[in-house]
TORDO-181172 format. One record per residue (C-alpha): x, y, z. Coordinates in steps of 0.2 Angstrom, whole numbers, padded with zeros to 4 digits, always signed. Layout:
TORDO-181172
XYZ ...
//
This chain:
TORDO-181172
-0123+0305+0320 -0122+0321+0333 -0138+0321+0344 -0142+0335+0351 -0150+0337+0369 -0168+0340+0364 -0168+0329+0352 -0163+0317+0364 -0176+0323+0379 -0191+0321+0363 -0186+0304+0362 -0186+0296+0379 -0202+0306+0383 -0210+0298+0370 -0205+0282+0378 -0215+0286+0391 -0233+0284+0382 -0248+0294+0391 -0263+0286+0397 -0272+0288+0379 -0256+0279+0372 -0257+0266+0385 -0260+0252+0371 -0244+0257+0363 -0232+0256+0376 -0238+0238+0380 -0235+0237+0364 -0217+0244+0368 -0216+0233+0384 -0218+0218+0374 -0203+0222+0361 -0192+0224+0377 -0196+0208+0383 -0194+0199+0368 -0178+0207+0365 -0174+0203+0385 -0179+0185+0384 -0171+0181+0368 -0154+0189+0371 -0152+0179+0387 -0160+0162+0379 -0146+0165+0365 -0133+0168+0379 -0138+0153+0391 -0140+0140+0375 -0125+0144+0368 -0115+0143+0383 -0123+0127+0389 -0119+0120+0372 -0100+0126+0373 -0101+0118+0391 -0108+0102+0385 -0093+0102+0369 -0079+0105+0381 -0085+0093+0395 -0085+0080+0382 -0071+0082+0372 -0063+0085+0388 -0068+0070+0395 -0064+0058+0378 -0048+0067+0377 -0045+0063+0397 -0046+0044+0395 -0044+0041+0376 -0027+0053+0372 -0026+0063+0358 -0018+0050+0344 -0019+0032+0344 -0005+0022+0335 -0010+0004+0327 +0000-0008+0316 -0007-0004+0298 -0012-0023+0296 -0022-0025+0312 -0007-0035+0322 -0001-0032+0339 +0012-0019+0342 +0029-0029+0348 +0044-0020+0355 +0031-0009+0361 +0042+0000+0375 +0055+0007+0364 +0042+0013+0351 +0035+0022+0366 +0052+0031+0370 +0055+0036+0352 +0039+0042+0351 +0041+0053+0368 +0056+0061+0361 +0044+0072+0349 +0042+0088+0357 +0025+0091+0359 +0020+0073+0365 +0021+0073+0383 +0016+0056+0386 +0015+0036+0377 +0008+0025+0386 +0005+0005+0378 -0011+0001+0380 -0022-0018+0377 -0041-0015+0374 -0054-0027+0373 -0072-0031+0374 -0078-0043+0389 -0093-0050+0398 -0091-0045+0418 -0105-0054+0429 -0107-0053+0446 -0117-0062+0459 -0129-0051+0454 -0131-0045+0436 -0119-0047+0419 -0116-0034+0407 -0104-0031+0392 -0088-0019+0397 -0070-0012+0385 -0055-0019+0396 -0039-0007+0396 -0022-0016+0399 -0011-0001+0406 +0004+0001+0416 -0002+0010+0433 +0011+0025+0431 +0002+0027+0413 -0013+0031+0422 -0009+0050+0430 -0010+0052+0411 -0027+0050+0410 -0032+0067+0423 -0050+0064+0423 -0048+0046+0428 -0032+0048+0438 -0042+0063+0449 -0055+0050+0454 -0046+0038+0462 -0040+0035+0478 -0022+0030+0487 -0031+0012+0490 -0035+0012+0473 -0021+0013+0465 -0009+0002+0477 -0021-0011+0474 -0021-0009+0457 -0001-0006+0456 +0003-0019+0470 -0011-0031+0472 -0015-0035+0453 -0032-0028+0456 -0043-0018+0445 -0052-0001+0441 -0071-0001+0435 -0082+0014+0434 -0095+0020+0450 -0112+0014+0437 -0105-0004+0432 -0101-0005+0452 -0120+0001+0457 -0125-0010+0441 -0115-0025+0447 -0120-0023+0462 -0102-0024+0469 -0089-0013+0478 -0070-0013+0482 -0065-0027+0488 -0077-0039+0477 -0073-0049+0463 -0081-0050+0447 -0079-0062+0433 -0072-0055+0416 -0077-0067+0399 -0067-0064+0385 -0072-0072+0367 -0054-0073+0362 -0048-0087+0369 -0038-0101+0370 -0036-0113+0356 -0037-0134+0362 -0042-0148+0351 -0061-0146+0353 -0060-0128+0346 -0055-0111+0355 -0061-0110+0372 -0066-0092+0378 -0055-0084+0394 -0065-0084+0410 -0054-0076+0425 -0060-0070+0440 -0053-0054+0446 -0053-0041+0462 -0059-0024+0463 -0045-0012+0468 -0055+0001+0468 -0070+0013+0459 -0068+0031+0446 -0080+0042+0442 -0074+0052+0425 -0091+0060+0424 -0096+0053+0409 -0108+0039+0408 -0103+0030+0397 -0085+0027+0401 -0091+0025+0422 -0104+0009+0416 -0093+0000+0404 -0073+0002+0405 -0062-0009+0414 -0045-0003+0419 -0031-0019+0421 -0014-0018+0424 -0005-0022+0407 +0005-0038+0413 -0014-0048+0418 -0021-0040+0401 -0006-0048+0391 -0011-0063+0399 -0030-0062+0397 -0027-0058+0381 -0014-0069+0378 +0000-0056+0369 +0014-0061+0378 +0024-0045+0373 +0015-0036+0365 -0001-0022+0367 -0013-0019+0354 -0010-0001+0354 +0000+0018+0361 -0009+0031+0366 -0002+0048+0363 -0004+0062+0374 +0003+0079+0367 +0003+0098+0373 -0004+0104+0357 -0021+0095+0355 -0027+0111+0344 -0013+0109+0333 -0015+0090+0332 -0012+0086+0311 +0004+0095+0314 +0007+0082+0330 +0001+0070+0319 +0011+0072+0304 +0028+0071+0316 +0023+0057+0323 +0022+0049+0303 +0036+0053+0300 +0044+0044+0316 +0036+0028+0312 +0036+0026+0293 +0021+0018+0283 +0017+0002+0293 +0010+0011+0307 -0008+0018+0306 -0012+0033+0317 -0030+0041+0323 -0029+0058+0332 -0044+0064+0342 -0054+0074+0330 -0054+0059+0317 -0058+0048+0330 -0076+0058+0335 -0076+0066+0319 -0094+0064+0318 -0099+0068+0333 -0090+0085+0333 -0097+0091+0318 -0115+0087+0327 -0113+0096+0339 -0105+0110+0328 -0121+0107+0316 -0133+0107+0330 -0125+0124+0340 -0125+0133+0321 -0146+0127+0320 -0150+0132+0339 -0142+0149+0335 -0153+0153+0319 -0167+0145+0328 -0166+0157+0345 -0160+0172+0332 -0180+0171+0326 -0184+0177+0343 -0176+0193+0342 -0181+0196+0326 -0199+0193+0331 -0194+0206+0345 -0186+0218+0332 -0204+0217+0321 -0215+0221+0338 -0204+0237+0340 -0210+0241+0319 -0227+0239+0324 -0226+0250+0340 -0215+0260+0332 -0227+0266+0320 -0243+0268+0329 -0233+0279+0340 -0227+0290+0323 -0246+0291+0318 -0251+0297+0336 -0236+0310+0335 -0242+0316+0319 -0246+0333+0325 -0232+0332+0338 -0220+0330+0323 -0231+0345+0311 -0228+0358+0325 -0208+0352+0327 -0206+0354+0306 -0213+0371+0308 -0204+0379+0323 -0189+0374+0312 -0185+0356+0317 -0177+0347+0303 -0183+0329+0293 -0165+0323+0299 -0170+0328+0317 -0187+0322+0317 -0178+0305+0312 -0167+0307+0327 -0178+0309+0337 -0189+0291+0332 -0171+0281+0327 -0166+0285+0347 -0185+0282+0352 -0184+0263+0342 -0167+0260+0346 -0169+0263+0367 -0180+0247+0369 -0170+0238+0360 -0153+0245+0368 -0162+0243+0385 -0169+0225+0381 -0151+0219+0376 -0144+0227+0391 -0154+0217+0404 -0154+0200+0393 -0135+0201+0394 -0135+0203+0411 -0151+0189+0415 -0141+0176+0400 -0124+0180+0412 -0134+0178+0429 -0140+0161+0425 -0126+0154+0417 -0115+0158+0433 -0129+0147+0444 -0134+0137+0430 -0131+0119+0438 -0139+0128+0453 -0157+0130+0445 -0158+0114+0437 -0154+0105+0452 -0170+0118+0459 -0181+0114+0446 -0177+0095+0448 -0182+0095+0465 -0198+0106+0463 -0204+0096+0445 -0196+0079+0453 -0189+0074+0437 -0172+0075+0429 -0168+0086+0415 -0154+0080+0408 -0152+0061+0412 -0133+0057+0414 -0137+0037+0403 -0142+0052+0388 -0132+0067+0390 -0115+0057+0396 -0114+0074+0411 -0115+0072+0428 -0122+0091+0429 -0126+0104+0418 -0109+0115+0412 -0110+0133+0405 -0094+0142+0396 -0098+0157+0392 -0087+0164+0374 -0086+0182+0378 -0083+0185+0358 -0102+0175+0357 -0107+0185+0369 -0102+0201+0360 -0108+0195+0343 -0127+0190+0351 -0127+0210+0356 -0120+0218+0340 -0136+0206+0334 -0147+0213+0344 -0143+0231+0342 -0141+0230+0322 -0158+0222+0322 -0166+0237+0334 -0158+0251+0326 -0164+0244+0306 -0183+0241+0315 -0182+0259+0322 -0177+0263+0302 -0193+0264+0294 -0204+0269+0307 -0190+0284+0310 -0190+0287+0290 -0209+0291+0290 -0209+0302+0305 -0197+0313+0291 -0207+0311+0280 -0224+0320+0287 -0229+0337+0278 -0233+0348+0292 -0244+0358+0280 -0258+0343+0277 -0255+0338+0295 -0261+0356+0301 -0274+0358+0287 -0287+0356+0300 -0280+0358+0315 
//
């Protein structure tokens, strides 16, 4: 579509409504708004809910691996350090580390709470990058030298303990005497504290060097499980299927995404619905430019009449309105892009700000599993929400641009 320069100067001084068209161009004001406002609500939500997916798949990934290996019947894994070197031979697996986990009471002088024990080797730990980021050179020689272990910054403050205490783990699994099986009670010391940033694994794991978990548990020998750690988590059924194919039919594997299967596909749900949701404001937007759309046609009436008869075309008439529509929503796209991008760079920033003015919090950590608010902005979202948003402008500037054509300049100049 070739738009001439006059066309072009008709439309934006029509933007600019005089002081009898004064109720139009609030009209107008009000579409770029709503445009403005709706493109950056898209951008900001959908960022903050890209943030939210990667910090938490990041986080699980970080402390879980990415394929967990189980005996097929639900026994302990013997000869569990030469599966782990077969298993490390696969290409894309980058680390195996054998692993006990199980559930416990820890009480403290204070307080008692349930906790997951981990049984690990400490050179298995620099797996785990979240948690191996959070501890300290203390920690991890009195995990690896003193026998100590690792619990979580909220089950500390919760336990009302520190490094250096000792707590008291209660394992139902116990030992079996002639009066009945008798539950574990061992008394251990702190070697240190992690923060992963996710609530739920600060306030209830328990990380023990593999040797005392063998004996807590009492598998002599033997772990309950290897976690795999591979360079391809993406690609992880094809991980998955070589790993099969090492271990043969009495092994039973779970890789990442079937382990949180269901809470990936709520998120996926729930981002899909907030789209659609936060699309409705634009499309309210795109309806208000209609509206003002056409009360500015019917003002131009005789504007457009006089234009038809120095020679101006229906095509050029409709230029001239399609351009008119099409600005505030070009403009309003424009400046939600750049607000949606603005915030999402300081986006921790104002929540902490409006935490402190409001004094609340927004997004409790025991809920959302975050220690602050993320933002990843997905350029190709970004580029989609736009396209949106001008598709939408340019088809509400259609009809209000197709009845500007459409004026007969001879019964608008009847009585003029």
């Amino acid at each position: 579509m070739i738009v001439k320069p006059v066309e072009r100067f008709l439309a934006f001084r029509y933007l600019r409504a005089r002081r009898a068209e004064g109720f139009i161009s609030v009209i107008a004001w009000f579409s770029f708004l709503g445009i403005t406002l709706g493109v950056a609500t898209l951008i900001i939500v959908m960022s903050v809910m890209n943030g939210f997916r990667a910090e938490l798949i990041d986080r699980i990934l970080g402390i879980n691996g990415h394929i967990g290996v189980f005996k097929t019947d639900g026994r302990p894994i013997e000869k569990y350090n030469e599966i782990s070197f077969q298993l490390s031979e696969i290409p894309s697996i980058v680390a195996a580390t054998p692993q006990i986990q199980g559930q416990v009471m820890a009480t403290s002088s204070r307080n008692a709470l349930g906790a997951v024990v981990r049984g690990v080797v400490w050179s298995d730990l620099a797996a785990r990058k979240p948690l191996w980021n959070s501890l300290s050179q203390q920690a991890i020689a009195g995990f690896r030298d003193g026998g100590g272990i690792l619990i979580g910054e909220t089950m500390a403050f919760q336990l009302g303990v520190k490094p250096g205490d000792q707590i008291s783990l209660l394992s139902a699994k116990g030992r079996t005497t002639a009066f009945g099986s008798v539950p574990t009670r061992r008394t251990y010391k702190i070697a240190g504290l992690f923060k992963v940033g996710m609530h739920e694994y600060d306030s209830s794991f328990v990380f023990m060097p593999l040797s005392a978990a063998q004996s807590f548990f009492t598998l002599p020998d033997a772990v309950t499980g290897i976690e795999l750690y591979s360079s391809s988590p993406l690609q992880i059924e094809r991980v998955s299927a070589a790993v099969k194919a090492r271990l043969g039919q009495s092994y039973r594997l779970f890789d990442w995404q079937e382990r949180n299967r269901t809470f990936i596909n709520a998120l996926q749900v729930e981002r899909n619905v907030m789209f659609l949701i936060l699309t409705l404001i634009i499309l309210v937007a795109a309806f208000n430019i209609v509206s003002s759309m056409i009360m500015l046609v019917r003002s131009k009436n005789a504007d457009i009449a006089v234009l038809r008869s120095m020679g101006a075309s229906s095509a050029a008439i409709m230029r001239i309105f399609l351009i008119t529509g099409a600005s505030i929503g070009g403009i309003g796209t424009l400046f939600g892009t750049a607000l949606g991008l603005l915030i999402c760079w300081k986006i921790d920033a104002i929540k902490q700000f409006i935490e402190r003015i409001a004094d609340t919090t927004l997004f409790p950590a025991e809920i959302y599993y975050l220690a602050k608010l993320p933002a990843v902005v997905d350029f190709s979202e970004v580029l989609s929400v736009v396209a949106m948003s001008l598709v939408l402008s340019f088809f509400a500037s259609t009809y209000p641009a197709w009845r500007a054509a459409s004026i007969s300049p001879a019964e608008v100049l009847r009585y003029e």
